[in-house]
C-alpha positions as CSV (number, residue, x, y, z in Angstrom):
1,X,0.0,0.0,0.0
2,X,1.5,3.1,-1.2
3,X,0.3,6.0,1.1
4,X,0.4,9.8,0.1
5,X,0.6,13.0,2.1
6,X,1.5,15.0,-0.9
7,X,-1.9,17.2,-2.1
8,X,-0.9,16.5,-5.8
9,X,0.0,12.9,-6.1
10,X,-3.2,10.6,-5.4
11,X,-2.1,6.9,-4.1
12,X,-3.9,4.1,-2.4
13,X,-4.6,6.1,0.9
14,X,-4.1,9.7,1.0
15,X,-3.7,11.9,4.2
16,X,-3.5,15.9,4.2
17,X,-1.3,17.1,7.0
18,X,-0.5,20.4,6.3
19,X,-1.1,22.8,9.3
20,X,-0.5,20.7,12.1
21,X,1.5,17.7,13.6
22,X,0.9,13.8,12.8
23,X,-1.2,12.1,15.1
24,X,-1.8,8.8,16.3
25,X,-3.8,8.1,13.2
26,X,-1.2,9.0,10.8
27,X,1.5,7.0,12.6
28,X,-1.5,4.0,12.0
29,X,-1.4,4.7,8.6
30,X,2.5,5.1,8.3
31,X,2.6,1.8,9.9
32,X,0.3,0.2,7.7
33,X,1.7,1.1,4.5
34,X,4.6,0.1,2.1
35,X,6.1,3.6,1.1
36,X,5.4,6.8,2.4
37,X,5.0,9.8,0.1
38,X,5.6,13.2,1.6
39,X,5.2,16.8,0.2
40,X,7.7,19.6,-0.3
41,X,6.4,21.4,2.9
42,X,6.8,18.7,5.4
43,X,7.0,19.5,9.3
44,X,10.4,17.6,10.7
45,X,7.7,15.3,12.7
46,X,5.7,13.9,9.7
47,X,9.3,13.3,8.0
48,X,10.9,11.3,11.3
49,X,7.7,9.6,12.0
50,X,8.1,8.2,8.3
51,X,10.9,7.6,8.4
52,X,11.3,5.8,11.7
53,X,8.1,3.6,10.7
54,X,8.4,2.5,7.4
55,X,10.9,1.5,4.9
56,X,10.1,3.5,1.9
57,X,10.0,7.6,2.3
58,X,9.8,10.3,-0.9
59,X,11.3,12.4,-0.7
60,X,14.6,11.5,1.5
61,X,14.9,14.8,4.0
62,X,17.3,13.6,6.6
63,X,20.1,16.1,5.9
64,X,17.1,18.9,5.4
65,X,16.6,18.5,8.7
66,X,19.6,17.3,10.0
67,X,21.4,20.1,8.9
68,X,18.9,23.4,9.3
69,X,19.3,26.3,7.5
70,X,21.9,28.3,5.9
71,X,24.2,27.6,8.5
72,X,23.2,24.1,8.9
73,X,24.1,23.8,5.0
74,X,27.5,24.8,5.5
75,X,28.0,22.2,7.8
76,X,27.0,19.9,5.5
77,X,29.4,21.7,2.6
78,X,32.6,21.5,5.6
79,X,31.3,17.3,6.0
80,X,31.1,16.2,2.8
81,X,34.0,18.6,1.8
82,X,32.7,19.8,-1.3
83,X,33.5,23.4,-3.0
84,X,31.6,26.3,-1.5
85,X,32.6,30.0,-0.6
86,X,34.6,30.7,2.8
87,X,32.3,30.9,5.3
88,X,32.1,32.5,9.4
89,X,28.7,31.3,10.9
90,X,27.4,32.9,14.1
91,X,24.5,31.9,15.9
92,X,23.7,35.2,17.3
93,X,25.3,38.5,17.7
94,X,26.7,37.8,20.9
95,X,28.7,35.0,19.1
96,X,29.3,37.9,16.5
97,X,30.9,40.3,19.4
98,X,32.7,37.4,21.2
99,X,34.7,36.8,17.8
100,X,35.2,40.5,16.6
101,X,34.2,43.2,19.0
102,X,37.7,44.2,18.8
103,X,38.3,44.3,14.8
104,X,37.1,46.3,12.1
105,X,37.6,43.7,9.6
106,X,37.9,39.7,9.1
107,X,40.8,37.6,9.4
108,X,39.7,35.8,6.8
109,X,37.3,37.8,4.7
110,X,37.4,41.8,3.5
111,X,35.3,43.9,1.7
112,X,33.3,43.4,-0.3
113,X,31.5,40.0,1.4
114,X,28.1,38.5,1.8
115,X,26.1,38.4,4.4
116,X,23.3,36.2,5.1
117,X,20.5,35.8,7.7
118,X,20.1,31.9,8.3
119,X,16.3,31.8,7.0
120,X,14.9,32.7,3.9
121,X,15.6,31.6,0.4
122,X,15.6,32.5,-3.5
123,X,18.1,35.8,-2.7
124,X,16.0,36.8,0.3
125,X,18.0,37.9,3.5
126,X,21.2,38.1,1.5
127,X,23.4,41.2,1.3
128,X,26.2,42.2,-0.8
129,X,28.3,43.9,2.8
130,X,30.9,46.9,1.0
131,X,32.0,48.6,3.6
132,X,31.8,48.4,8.0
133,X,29.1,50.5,7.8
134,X,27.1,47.9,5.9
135,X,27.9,45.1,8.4
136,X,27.2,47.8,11.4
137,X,23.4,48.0,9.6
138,X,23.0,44.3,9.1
139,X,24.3,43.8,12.3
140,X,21.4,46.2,14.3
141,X,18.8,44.1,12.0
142,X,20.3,40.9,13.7
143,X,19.5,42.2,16.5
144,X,16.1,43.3,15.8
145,X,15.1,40.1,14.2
146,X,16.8,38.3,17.8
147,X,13.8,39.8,19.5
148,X,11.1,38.0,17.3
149,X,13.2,34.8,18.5
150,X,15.2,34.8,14.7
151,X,18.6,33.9,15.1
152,X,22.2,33.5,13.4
153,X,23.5,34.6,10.2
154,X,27.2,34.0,8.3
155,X,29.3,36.1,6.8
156,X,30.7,34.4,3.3
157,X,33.4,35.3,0.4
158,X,32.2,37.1,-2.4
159,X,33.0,35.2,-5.4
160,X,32.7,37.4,-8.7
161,X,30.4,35.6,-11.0
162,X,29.1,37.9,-13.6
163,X,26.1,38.2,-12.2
164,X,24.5,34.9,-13.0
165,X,24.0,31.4,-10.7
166,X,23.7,28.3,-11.9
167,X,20.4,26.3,-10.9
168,X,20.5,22.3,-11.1
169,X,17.0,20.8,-9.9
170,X,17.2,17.7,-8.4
171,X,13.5,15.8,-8.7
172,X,14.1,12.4,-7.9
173,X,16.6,10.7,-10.6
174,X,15.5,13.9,-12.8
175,X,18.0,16.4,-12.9
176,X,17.7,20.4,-14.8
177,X,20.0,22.9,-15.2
178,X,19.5,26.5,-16.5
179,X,21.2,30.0,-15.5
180,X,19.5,32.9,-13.8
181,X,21.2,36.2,-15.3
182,X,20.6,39.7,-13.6
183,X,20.8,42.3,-16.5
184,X,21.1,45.3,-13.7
185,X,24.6,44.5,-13.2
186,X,24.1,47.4,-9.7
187,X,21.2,44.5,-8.9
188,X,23.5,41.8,-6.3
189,X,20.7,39.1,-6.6
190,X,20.4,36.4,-9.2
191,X,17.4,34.7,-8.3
192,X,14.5,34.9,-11.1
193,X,12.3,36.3,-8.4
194,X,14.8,39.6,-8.3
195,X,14.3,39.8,-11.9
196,X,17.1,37.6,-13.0
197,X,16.5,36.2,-16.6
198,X,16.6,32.6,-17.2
199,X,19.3,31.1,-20.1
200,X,19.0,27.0,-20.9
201,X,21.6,27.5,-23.6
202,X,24.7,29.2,-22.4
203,X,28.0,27.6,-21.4
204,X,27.0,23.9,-21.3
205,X,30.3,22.3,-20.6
206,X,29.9,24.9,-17.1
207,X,26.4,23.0,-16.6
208,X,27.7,19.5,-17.2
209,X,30.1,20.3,-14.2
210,X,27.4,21.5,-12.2
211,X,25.1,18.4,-12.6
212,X,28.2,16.1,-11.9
213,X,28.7,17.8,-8.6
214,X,25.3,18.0,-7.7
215,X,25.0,14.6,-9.0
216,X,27.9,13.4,-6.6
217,X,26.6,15.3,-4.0
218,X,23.1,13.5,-4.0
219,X,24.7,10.1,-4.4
220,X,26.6,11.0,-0.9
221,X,23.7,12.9,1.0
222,X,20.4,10.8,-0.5
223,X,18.8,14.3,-1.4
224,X,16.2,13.9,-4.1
225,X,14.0,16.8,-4.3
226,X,16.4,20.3,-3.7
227,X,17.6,22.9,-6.2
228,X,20.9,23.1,-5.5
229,X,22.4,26.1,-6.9
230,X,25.9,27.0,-8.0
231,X,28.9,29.8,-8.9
232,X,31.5,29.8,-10.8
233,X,34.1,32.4,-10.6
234,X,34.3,34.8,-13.7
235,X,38.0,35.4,-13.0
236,X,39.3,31.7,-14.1
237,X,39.9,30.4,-17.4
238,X,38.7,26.5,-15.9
239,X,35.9,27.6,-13.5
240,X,35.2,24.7,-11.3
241,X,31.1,25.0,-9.5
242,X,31.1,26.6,-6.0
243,X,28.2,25.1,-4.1
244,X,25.7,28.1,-2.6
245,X,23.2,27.1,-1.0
246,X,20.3,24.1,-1.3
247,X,16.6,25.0,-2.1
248,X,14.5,23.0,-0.5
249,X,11.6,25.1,-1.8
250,X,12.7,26.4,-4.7
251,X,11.3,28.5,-8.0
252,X,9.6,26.3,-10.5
253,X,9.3,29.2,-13.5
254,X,12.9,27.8,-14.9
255,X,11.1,24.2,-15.3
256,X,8.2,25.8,-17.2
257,X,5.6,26.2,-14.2
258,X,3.9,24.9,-11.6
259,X,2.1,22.1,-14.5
260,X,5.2,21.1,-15.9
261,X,7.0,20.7,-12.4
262,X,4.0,18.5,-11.1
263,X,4.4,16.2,-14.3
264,X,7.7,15.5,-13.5
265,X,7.4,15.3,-9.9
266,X,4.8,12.7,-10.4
267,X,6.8,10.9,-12.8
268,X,9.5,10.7,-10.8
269,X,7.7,9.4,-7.5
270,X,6.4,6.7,-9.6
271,X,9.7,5.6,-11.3
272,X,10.9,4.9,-7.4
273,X,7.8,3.2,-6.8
274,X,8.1,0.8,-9.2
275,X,12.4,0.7,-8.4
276,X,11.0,-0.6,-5.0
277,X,8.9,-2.8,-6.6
278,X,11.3,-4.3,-8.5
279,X,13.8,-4.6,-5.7
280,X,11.4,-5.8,-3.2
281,X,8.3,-8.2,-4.8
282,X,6.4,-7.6,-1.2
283,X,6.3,-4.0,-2.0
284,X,2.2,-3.5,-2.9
285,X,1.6,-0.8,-6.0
């Protein structure tokens, strides 16, 4: 019995979860059932109690949630010990002072830099930092935000790029690639939802390195619904992808919509249904 808490894919038993926390008759269902399928907006205790009680779970969140957050994905970057930009995390501002009260600058890091808040995604919460003024302003936010109970941020090399990320979409054994270019070269942000252009075509043998890593990356980590996405430094002659950040909910207009992402989605949850199938004849479809 394949059981479905996603809105869009309709199995054998479907649940709708969104809102609140699993209950006892969700765990009974969980229990009951051969593969669990979950949607993009998941609470951490629907994902564990799938995962700790059956087998089967779509999609595979463990370093999501393992690993929270911006600064939780650098963690994961430092682990694995892929390519990424240097990187200070803090967890609050008092960790900020406690490191740097006394310094105008960074050991390790000078102007210009990036600074991020550890929430939000698609180039929200991240600034280009030019000068200690502009850290002294993002710092006085931190501490704003600290009293709505938001906390920690990293500070993170700024790797000339020409403007443009790299976007690899990883949807189950699927896998798309496609640039976001910000024609207002004053404009820092590169997501298409800061008005970032999208480009299939350009530099394809940049893209093939891109899906490798991601590729690589998924094979180590188990992730299987992200968009991962990716730099590459405009000042080399063989760029090699930096790894930003990882999208959990991520932008679907570079995949041609909502429609077209659902197709695949769908597609792809069945193509690992009927891999479990195939590996395990008990497995009911």
């Amino acid at each position: 019995m394949i059981l479905s808490f996603h809105p869009c894919f309709e199995s054998d038993e479907n649940i709708i979860c969104a809102g609140r926390n699993p209950d006892a008759s969700d765990l009974s269902a969980i229990q009951r059932a051969d593969a669990v399928i979950l949607s993009q907006g998941c609470r951490k205790e629907l994902f564990e109690m799938a995962r700790d009680h059956c087998s089967h779970v779509f999609p595979n969140y463990n370093v999501r949630f393992r690993f929270p957050g911006k600064i939780g994905q650098i963690d994961l970057f430092q682990q694995t010990g892929v390519l990424h930009p240097k990187t200070l995390s803090f967890q609050n501002v008092d960790d900020y002072y406690h490191k740097y009260r006394s310094r105008k600058n960074h050991a390790d890091l000078s102007c210009p830099y990036v600074f991020k808040f550890d929430w939000g995604g698609e180039g929200d919460n991240v600034f280009l930092i030019r000068t200690v003024s502009d850290m002294e302003n993002q710092i006085l936010k931190a501490e704003q935000f600290e009293k709505t109970g938001l906390k920690g941020f990293l500070i993170q090399e700024y790797i000339p790029c020409d403007n443009r990320s790299l976007r690899v979409a990883v949807i189950g054994k699927a896998y798309r690639s496609y640039w976001r270019i910000q024609k207002n070269k004053d404009d820092f942000a590169s997501s298409v939802s800061k008005g970032s252009s999208i480009d299939f075509q350009k530099d394809p043998d940049l893209q093939k390195k891109a899906l490798y890593a991601a590729r690589e990356f998924c094979g180590i980590t188990g992730i299987n619904l992200a968009g991962f996405d990716f730099l590459f430094p405009a000042n080399e002659e063989e760029p090699l992808p930096f790894f930003l950040e990882i999208n959990y909910f991520f932008g679907r207009r570079g995949l041609g919509g909502s429609e077209a992402y659902y197709q695949v989605l769908n597609r792809e949850i069945l193509r690992w249904i009927t891999s479990l199938a195939s590996t395990n004849p008990k497995t009911e479809i």
